[in-house]
C-alpha positions in Angstrom: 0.0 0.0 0.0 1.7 3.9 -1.0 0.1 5.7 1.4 1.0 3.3 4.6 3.2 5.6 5.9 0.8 8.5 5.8 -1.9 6.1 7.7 1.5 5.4 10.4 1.9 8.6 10.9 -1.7 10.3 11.1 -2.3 7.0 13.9 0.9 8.4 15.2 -0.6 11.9 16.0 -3.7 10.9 17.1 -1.7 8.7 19.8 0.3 11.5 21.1 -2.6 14.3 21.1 -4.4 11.7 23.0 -1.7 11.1 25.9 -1.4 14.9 25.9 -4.7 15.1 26.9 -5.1 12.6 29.0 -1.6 14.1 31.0 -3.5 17.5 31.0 -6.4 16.5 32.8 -9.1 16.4 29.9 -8.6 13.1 28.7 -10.2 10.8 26.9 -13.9 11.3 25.5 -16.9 13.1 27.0 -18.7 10.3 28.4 -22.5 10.8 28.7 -25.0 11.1 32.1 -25.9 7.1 31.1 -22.3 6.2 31.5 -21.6 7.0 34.7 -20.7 11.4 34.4 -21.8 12.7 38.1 -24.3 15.9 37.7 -22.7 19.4 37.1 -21.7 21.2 40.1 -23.6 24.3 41.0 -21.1 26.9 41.7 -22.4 29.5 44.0 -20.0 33.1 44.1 -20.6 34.8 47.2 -21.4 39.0 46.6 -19.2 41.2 46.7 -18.6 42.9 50.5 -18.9 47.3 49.7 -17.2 49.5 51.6 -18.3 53.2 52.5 -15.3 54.3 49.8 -16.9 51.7 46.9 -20.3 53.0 47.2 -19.9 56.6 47.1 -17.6 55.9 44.2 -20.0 53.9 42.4 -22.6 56.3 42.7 -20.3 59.4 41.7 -18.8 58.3 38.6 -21.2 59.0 35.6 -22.7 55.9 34.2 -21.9 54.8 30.5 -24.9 55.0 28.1 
């Protein structure tokens, strides 16, 4: 077969994007709900504490339009 290298060596890069993926912490495919993925985790960011100095800042600095 001619082109048998070109199959070696597009195997070859799938290989090593794989591994470099898999070292990164994404690896492998996204596996669906059904095979065993846990539920997404609701991420909850706390507000924002305002000082005396932030909020007669924010309410002197004209507002964009």
């Amino acid at each position: 077969m001619p082109a048998g290298w070109a199959w070696d060596a597009v195997q070859a890069e799938v290989a090593y994007r794989q591994e470099e993926l898999r070292k990164s912490g994404r690896g492998g495919r996204a596996r669906g709900r059904r095979w065993g993925r846990r539920g997404t985790t609701e991420v909850r960011i706390p507000e924002q504490r305002v000082t005396e100095h932030d909020a007669e800042r924010a309410t002197s600095l004209p507002r964009p339009s």
